[in-house]
MIPA-471542 format. One record per atom (N, C-alpha, C, O, CB): x, y, z. Coordinates in steps of 0.001 Angstrom, whole numbers, padded with zeros to 6 digits, always signed. Last residue first. Glycine has a CB too. Layout:
BEGIN
XYZ/...
//
This chain:
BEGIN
-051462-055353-090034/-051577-054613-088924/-052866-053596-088689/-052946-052928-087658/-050390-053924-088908/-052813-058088-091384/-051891-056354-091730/-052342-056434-090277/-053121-057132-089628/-052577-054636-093124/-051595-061488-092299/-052542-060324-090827/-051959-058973-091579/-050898-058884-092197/-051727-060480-088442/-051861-063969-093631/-051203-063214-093420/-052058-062466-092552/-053151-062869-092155/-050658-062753-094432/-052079-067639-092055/-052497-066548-093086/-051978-065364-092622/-051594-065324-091453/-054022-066370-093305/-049286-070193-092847/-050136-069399-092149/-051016-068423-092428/-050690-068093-093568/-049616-068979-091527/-050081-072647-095651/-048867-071923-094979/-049933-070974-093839/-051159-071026-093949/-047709-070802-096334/-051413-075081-096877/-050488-074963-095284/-050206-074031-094486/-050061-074071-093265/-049305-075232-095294/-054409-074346-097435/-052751-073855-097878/-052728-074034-096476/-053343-073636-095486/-052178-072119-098709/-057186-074025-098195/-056649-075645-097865/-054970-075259-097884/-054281-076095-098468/-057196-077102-099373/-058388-071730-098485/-058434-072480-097258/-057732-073575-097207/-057635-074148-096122/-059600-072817-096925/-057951-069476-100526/-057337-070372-100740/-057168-071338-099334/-056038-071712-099019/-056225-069835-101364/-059631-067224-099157/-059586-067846-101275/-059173-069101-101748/-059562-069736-102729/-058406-067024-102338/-058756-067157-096987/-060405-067114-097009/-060485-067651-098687/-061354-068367-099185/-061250-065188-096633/-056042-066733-097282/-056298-067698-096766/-057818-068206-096789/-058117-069391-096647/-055788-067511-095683/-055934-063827-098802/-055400-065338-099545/-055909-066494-098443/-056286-067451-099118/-053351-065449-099755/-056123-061964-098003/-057376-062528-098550/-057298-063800-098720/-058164-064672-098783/-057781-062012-099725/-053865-060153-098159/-054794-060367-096903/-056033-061060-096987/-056944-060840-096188/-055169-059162-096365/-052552-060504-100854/-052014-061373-099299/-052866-061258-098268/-052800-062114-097386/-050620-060835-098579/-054753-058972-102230/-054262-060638-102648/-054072-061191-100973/-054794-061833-100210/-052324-060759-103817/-054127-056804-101011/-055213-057277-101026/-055389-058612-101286/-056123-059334-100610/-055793-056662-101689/-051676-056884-102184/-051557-056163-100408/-053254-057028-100332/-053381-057894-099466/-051501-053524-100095/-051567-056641-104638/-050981-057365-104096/-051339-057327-102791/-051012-058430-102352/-049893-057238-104356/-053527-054284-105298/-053465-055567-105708/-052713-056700-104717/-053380-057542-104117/-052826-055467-106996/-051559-052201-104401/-052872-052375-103886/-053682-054042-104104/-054236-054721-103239/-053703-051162-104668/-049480-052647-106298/-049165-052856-104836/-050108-053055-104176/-050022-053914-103298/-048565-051944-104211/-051225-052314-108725/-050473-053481-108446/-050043-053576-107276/-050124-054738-106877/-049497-053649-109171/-052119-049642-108075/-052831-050394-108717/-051973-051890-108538/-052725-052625-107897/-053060-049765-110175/-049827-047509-107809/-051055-047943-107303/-051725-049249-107114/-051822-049808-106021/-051727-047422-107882/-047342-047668-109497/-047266-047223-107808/-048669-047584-107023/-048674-047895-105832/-047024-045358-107620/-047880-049268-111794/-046991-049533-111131/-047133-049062-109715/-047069-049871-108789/-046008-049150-111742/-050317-047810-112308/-050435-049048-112566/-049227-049923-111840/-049449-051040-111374/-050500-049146-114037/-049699-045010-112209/-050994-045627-111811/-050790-047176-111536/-051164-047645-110461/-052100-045396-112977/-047262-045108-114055/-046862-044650-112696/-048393-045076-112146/-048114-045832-111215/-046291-042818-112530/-048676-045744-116784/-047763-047026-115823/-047561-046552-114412/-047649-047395-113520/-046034-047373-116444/-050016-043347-117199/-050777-044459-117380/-049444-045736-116127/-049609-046245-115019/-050983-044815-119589/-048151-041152-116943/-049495-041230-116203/-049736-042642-115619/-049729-043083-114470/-050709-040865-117194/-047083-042179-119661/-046143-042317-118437/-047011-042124-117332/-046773-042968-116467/-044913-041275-118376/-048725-041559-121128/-048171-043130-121217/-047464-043135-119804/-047392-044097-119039/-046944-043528-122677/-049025-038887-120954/-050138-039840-121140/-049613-040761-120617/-049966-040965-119456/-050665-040166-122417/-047109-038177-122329/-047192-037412-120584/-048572-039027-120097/-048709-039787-119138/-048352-034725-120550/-046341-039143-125016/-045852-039598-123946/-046329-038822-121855/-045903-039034-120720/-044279-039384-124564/-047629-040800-127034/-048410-039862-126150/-047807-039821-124708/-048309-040199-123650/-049947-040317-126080/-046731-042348-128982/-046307-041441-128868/-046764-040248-127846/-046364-039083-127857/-046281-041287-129893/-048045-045102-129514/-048738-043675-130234/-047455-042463-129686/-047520-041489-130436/-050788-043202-129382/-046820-046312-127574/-046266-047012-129182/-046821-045620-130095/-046239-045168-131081/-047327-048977-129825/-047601-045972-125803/-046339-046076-125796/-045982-045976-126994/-044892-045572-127397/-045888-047072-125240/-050425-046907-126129/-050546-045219-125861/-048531-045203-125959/-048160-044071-126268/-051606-044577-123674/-050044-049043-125403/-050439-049187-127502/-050379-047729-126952/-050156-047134-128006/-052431-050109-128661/-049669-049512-122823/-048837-050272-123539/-049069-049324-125160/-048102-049063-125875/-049352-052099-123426/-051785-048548-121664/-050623-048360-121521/-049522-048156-122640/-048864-047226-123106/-050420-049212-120852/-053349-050693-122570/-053989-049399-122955/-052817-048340-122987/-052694-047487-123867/-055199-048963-121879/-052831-052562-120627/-052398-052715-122354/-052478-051214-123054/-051725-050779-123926/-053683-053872-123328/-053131-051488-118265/-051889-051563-118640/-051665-052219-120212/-050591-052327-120803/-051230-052340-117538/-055975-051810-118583/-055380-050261-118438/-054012-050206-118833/-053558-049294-119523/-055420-049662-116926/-056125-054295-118578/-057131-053478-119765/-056481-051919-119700/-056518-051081-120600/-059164-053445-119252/-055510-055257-116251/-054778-054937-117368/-054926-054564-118765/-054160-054534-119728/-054265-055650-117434/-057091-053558-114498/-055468-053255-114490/-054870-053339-115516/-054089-052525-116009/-054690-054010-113746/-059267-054811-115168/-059372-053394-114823/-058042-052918-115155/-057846-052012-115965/-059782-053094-113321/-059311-057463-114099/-059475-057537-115690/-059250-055988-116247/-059079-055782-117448/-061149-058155-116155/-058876-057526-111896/-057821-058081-112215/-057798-057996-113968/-056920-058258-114790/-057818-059515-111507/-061061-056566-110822/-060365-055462-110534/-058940-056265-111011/-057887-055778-110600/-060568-054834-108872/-062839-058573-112065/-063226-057791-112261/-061631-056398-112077/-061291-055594-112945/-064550-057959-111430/-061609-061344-110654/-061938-061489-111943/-061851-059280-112464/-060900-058816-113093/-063875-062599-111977/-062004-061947-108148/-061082-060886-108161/-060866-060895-109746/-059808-060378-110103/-059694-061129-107174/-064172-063867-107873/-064447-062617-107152/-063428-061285-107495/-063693-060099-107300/-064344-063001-105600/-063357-065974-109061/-064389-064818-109785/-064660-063216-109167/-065049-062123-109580/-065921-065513-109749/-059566-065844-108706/-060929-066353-107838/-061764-065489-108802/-061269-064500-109343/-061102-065922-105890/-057202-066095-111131/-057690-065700-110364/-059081-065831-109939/-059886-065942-110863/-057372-064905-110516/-056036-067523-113951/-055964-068078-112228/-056733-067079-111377/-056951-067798-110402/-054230-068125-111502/-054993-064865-115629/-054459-066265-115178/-054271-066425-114076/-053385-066082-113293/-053400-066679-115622/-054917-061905-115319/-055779-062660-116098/-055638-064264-115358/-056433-064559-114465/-055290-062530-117807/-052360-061180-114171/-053392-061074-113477/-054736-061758-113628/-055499-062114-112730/-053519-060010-113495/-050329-062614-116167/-050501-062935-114668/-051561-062700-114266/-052176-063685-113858/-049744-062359-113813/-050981-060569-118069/-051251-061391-118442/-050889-062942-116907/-051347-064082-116991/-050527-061182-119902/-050254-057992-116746/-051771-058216-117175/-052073-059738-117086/-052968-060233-116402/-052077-057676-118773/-047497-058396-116536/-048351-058115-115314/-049490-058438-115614/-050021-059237-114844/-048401-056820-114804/-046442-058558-118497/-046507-059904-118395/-047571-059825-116661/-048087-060707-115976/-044604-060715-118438/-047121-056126-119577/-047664-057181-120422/-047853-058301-119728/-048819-059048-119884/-046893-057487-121515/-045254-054744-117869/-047042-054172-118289/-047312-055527-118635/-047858-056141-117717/-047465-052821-119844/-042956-055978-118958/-043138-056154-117857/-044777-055799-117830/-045526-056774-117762/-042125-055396-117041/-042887-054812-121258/-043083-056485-121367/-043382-056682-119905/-044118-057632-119640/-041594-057516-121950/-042518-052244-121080/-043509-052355-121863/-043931-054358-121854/-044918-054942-122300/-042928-051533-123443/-040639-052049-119820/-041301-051481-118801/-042692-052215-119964/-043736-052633-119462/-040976-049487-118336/-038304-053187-121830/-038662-053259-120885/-040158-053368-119773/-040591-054349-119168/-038069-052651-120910/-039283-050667-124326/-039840-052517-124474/-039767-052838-123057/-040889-052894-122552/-038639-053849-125508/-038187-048648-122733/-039890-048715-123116/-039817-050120-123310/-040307-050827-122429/-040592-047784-124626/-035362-049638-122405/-036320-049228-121200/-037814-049131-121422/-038622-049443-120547/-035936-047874-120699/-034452-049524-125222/-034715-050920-124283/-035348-050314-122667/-035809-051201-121948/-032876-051942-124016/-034790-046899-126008/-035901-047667-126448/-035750-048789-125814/-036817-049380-125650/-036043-047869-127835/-033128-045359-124204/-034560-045023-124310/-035390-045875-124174/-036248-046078-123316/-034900-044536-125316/-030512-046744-125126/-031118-046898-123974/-032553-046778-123613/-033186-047618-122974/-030573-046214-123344/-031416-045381-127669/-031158-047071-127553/-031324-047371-126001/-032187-048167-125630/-029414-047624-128117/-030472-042523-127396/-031969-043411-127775/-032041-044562-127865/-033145-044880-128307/-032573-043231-128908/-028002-042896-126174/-028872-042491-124893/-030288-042899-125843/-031184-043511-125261/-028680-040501-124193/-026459-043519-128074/-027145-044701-127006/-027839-043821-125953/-028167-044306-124870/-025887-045837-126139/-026896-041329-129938/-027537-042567-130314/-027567-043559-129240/-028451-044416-129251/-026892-043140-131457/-025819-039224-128342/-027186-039552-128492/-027784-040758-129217/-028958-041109-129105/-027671-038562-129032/-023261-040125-127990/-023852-040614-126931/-025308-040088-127062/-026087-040349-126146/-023114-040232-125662/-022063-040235-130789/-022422-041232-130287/-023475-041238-129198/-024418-042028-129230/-021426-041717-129981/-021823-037448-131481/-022942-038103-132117/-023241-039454-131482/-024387-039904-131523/-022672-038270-133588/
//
């Protein structure tokens, strides 16, 4: 009887987990960003709250859809776009600008 009660305790600190992390992603993306990246920064986390309250309904093929988008897509794409932009957004930074290949 024990190791199903921590395998659902494990469960549930992996949803709050994955579920504060969603949260604190949105709420980063919101904060600070150029007007220009306003729109595909307001997209993510309107999706990753959406995420978030579909976790709490129980819809789980759904919920899990929803973060694997948001985690494998949507935030790396984000980011990758951030770093190749950042010097044209942010002209007065010391640091060098990035290049993709």
């Amino acid at each position: 009887m024990s190791r199903p009660m921590i395998l659902n305790l494990d469960g549930g600190v992996q949803s709050w987990l994955i579920n504060g992390g969603i949260v604190a992603l949105a709420i980063g993306l919101i904060a600070g960003m150029p007007s220009g990246w306003r729109w595909l920064s307001l997209t993510i986390a309107a999706l990753g709250l959406v995420g978030v309250i579909l976790t709490f309904a129980d819809v789980y093929e759904l919920d899990a859809l929803v973060v694997l988008v948001i985690a494998a897509v949507l935030a790396p794409a984000w980011a990758i776009w951030l770093s190749s932009r950042a010097s044209t957004l942010w002209p007065d930074s010391t640091a060098p600008p990035i290049t993709l290949p």
